[in-house]
C-alpha positions in Angstrom: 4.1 15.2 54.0 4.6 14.3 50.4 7.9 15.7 49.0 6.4 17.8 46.5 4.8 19.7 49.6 8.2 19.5 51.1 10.0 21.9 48.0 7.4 24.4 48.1 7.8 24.8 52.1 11.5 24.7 51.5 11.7 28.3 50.8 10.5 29.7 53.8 10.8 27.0 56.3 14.3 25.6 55.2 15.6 29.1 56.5 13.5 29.0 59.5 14.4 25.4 60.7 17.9 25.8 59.3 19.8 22.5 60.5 16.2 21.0 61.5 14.9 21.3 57.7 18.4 20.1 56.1 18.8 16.8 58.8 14.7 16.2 57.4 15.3 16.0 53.7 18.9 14.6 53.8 16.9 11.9 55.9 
């Protein structure tokens, strides 16, 4: 997953994942 496809899910997905989606990028 390319990190431009990573912002655009971030809206939705970073409050779904929570944690999950935060640990992800700050990898």
């Amino acid at each position: 997953m390319t990190r431009t496809e990573n912002i655009t899910m971030t809206n939705g997905e970073f409050a779904h994942l929570g944690e999950g989606s935060v640990a992800y990028l700050r990898k």
